[in-house]
Each structure stands twice: as structure tokens, then as C-alpha cells.
N, C-alpha and C positions, 0 to 999 in steps of 0.2 A: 504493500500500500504506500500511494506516495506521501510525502510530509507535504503540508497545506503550501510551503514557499515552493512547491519544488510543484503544484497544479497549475497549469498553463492557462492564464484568465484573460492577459492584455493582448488586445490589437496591437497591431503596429504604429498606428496613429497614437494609442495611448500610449505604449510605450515610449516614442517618439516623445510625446509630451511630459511625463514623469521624468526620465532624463535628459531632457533637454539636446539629445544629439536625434538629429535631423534623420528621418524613415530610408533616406538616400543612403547615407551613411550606414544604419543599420545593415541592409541589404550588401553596401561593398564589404565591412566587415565579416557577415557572414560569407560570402562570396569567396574573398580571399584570407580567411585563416579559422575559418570554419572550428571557431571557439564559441560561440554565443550561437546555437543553431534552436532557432524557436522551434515549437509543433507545430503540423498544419490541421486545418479543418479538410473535412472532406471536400468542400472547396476550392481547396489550397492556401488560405489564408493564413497568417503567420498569428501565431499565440505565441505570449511570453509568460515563466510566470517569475513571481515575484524574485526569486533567486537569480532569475535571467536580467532582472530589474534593476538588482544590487551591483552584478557585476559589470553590467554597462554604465552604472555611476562610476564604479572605482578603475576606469577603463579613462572614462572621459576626465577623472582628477589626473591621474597621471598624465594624460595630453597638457588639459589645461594649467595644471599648477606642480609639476614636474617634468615639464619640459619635454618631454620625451615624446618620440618619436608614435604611429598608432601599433607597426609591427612590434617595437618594445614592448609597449604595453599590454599588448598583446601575452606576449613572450614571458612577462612577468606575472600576471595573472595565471595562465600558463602554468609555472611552475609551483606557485602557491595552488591550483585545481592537483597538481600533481601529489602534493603532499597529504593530501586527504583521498588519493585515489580517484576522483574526480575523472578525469582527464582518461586516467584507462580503463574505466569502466565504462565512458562514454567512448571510447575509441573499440572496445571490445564489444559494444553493444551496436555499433553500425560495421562490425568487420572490419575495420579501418586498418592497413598498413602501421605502422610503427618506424619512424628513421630517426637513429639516433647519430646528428651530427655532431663533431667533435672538431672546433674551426678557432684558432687563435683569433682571427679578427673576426672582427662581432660584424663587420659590409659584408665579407665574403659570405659570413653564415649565413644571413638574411638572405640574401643574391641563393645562395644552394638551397634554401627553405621556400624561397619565392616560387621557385623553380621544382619542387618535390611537392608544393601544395597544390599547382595548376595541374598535379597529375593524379590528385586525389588522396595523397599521403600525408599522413600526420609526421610532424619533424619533431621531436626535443632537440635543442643543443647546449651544448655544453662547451666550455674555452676552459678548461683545465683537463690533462692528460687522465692526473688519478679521478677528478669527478669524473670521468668518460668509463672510468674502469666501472668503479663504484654504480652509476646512473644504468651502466646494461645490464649489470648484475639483477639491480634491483628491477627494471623495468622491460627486462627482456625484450627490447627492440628485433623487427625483424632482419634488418639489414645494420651496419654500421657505417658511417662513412668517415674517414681519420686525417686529418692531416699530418703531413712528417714531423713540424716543427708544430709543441705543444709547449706550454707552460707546466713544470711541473714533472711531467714526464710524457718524455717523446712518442711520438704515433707509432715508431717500431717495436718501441716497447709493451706501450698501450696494445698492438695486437699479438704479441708475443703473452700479455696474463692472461689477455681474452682467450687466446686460441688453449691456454692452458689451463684452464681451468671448464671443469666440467658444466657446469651450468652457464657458462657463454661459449666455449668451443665449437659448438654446431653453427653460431649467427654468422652469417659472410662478412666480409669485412672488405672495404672499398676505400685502398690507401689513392689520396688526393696532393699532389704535393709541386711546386715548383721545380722542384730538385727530380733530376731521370735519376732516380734509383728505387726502378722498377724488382732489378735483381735482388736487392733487399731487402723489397717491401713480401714481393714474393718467399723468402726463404724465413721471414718472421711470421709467413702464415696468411699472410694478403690474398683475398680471393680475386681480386683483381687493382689494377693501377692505371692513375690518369694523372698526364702532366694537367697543370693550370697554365695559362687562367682556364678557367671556368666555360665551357663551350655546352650549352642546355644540350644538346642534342646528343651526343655523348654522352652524357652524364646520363641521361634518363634509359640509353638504350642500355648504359650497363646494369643500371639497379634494377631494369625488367630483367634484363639475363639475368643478374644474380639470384633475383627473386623466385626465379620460373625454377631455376634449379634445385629450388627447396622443398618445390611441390612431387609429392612423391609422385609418381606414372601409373597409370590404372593399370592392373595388371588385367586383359583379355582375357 
């Protein structure tokens, strides 16, 4: 049974109106980071309910009086959904992908997130080597994606715990790096390797390969 904040009561006009961010908005939000995803009516009308209410106020403080960016805020909301489970329960409840990125700079991450959400996947990221370790442990991502140079502890290493430890060993790993050491990334256990910059088209046909390779084959 749901809790009374969590029954989907507001229009989108209302919602619109209670916090003051604009039905336009609402919609690009939903659209591109498919965090705040209303119910529809049979319809197709959008319902919010109160909890959907709350978190697009502490969505639009963060724009308006922390400066911050809307994917940030996003991102940060995000991660606080994560800590109560939130986030993968509603990711598990629509079958959703899982991509845990793991990208020193916070443009390049966005730029790979930008890029993994138009294709329907849920992204975490992470800019620390050991949170990257830690984060797949706990949240068993489908795919990882690594860069070489991490804070903390390096992308070769970072797939070197993963691949060694039994509860992340199976997830693929997809080292991303400036640097051609491909032979590296490979012999640390990389299921695949792409120089940067960053080319969409690429990127996305390997995390479908990587991804397709997970699905076991019907056996005849």
C-alpha cells in the first residue's frame, strides 16, 4: 500500500503552480534525466504526488539559490534518492539499465550521462576511484564505465578489485581514457577500451555490445 505522499493527486498545471517551475520545464526534466517521472491517467495525463512535489522544490532551491547547474541538481538529488534506495527501486521497477560512471571531471561525466540517458539508461557517477569501487559493490550496476586517471585510485586498479572480487567480477567494464593503453586496460581485466575525446556513436555501440553479451542465449 502506498504512503499518502507517495499517491499521485497533482496535474501538471498544479504542480506547475505549487512549485513555481514552469509545466515546460517539468516535461524537459522528465525528458532528459528521467528522475521526477509522474503517473499517467489512462489518458495520459501526468499526476504528481506530493513527494514528486517536494522534490521538485529542493531541485529548483538548488538552481535558484545554489547556483548550480539543473543536471547537478539533478545528480545530487540523485544521490541522496540513492541513499534510501529510492533510485533502484524505481530503476528496478521500470527494468531500467544501471551505468555506473566513474569520470574525474564532472563536463566529461555529464557529456557520457547526457549521452547514456538519450539511450534510455540510468547513469550514477562517481569522481573518486575507491567511491567507484565501493558504489558497484553496493549498487551492482550493469555495465561500468572507468577512466585511467582517477583520484584516489586509478581506473586500472579500480578494474583490477572489481574484476577480483566476486560480487562485481561478472559486470563488464569499459576503460575510457586519453592515454592508448589499451594493452593495459585489457590485461587489468577491461572488457573493452576507447581513446577520448568522447565520440556518442562509439560509445553507445560498445555499451550495447557489452551489454548484449550479458544476456544469456536461448538455448533451442
Amino acid at each position: 500500500m502506498k504512503r499518502e505522499a507517495e499517491i499521485a493527486t497533482y496535474s501538471m498545471k498544479a504542480a506547475a503552480e505549487l512549485t513555481d517551475v514552469p509545466a515546460t520545464t517539468l516535461r524537459h526534466w522528465e525528458k532528459t534525466f528521467s528522475l521526477i517521472v509522474p503517473e499517467r491517467t489512462q489518458g495520459g495525463h501526468r499526476l504528481y504526488s506530493q513527494e514528486d512535489i517536494e522534490r521538485i522544490k529542493w531541485l529548483k532551491h538548488q538552481i535558484d539559490h545554489e547556483g548550480v547547474q539543473a543536471s547537478v541538481a539533478h545528480r545530487l538529488l540523485e544521490q541522496e534518492l540513492r541513499k534510501t534506495g529510492a533510485v533502484a527501486g524505481q530503476a528496478a521497477a521500470k527494468g531500467a539499465i544501471l551505468i555506473l560512471v566513474a569520470e574525474k571531471d564532472p563536463i566529461t561525466a555529464e557529456l557520457e550521462e547526457h549521452f547514456l540517458n538519450r539511450e534510455g539508461y540510468d547513469v550514477h557517477i562517481v569522481l573518486d576511484g575507491r567511491k567507484a569501487v565501493d558504489e558497484a559493490e553496493k549498487l551492482q550496476p550493469d555495465l561500468i564505465i572507468l577512466d585511467i586517471i582517477l583520484p584516489g585510485l586509478s581506473g586500472l586498479k579500480v578494474c583490477q578489485a572489481l574484476k577480483g572480487r566476486p560480487a562485481t567480477a561478472s559486470i563488464p567494464v569499459l576503460i575510457f581514457s586519453v592515454l592508448d593503453v589499451r594493452k593495459r586496460a585489457l590485461e587489468a581485466g577491461a572488457d573493452a577500451f576507447l581513446l577520448k575525446p568522447i565520440e556518442r556513436t562509439e560509445l553507445i555501440r560498445s555499451v550495447k555490445t557489452l551489454l548484449k553479451k550479458q544476456v544469456p542465449e536461448e538455448v533451442s
